[in-house]
C-alpha positions in Angstrom: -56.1 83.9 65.4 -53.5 86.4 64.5 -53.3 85.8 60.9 -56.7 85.1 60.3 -57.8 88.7 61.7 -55.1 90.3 59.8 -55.8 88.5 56.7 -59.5 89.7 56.9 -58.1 93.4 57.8 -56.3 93.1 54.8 -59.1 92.0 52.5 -61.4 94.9 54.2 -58.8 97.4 53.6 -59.5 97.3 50.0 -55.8 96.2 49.4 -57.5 93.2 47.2 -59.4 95.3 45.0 -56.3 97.1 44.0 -54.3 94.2 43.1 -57.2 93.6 41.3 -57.9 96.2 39.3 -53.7 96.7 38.5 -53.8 92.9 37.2 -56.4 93.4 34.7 -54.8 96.8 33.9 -51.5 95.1 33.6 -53.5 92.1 31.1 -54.9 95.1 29.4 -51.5 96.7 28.3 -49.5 93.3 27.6 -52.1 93.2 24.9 -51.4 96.7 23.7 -48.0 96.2 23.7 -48.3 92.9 21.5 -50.4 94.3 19.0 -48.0 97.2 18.8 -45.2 95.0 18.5 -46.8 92.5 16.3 -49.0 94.7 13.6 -46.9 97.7 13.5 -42.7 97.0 15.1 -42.2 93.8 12.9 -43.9 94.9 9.3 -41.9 97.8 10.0 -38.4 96.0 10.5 -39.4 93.7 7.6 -40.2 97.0 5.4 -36.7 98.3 6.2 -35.4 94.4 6.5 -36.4 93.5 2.7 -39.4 91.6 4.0 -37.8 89.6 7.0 -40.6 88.6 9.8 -38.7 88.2 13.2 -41.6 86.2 14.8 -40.3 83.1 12.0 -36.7 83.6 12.2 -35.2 80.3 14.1 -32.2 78.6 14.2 -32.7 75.0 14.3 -35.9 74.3 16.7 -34.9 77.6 18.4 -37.6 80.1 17.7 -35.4 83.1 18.0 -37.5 85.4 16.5 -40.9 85.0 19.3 -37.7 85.6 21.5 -36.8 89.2 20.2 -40.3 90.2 20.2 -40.9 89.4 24.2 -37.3 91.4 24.6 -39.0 94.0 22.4 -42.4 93.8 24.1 -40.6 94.1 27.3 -38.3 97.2 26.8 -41.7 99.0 26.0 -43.4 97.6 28.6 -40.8 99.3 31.0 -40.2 102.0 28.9 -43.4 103.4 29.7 -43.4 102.2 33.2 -40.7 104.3 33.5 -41.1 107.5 31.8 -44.9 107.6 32.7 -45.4 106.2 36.3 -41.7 106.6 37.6 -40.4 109.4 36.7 -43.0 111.7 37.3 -43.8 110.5 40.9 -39.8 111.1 41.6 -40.4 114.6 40.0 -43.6 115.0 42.4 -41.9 113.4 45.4 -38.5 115.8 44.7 -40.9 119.2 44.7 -43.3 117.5 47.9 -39.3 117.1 49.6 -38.5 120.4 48.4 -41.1 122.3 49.8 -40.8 120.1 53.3 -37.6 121.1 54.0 -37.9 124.9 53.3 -38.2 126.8 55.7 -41.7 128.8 56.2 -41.7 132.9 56.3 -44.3 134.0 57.8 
């Protein structure tokens, strides 16, 4: 009975909701980053490449170039995990430290 009562806690807590709602986030921003890799990263490369599209390029029945472009989809997708979720809650959890440890004057 454990489990099931803990289970349901966890469902009333709201915890479901969130996973949720960062799921179809997450969805929302793979497609983003696809588009942005797809209509604007590779027509750029092939401007500067002399008209090469890495989404064709394969060697043999190796489709290297769909390859690069989930390697460059990636880097961006943790690229701006990064620099706009991580970073700035290790600034914010540095300053709430900061201000924890000093001591008050009163």
């Amino acid at each position: 009975m454990g489990i099931i009562k803990d289970f349901k806690n966890f469902i009333i807590k709201g915890n479901i909701i969130d996973l949720a709602v960062g799921v179809v986030i997450g969805i929302a921003f793979n497609q983003v980053v696809n588009s942005l890799v797809n209509d604007i990263i590779n027509p750029l490369i092939s401007l500067f490449t002399g008209g090469i599209d890495l989404s064709t390029f394969k060697i043999g029945p190796l489709y290297i170039g769909k390859f690069l472009n989930s390697i460059i989809s990636f880097l961006i997708v943790a690229a701006s995990i990064y620099f706009f979720i991580v970073l700035p809650l290790n600034k914010i959890n540095k300053l709430k430290n900061k201000n924890e440890q000093s001591p008050l004057s009163e």
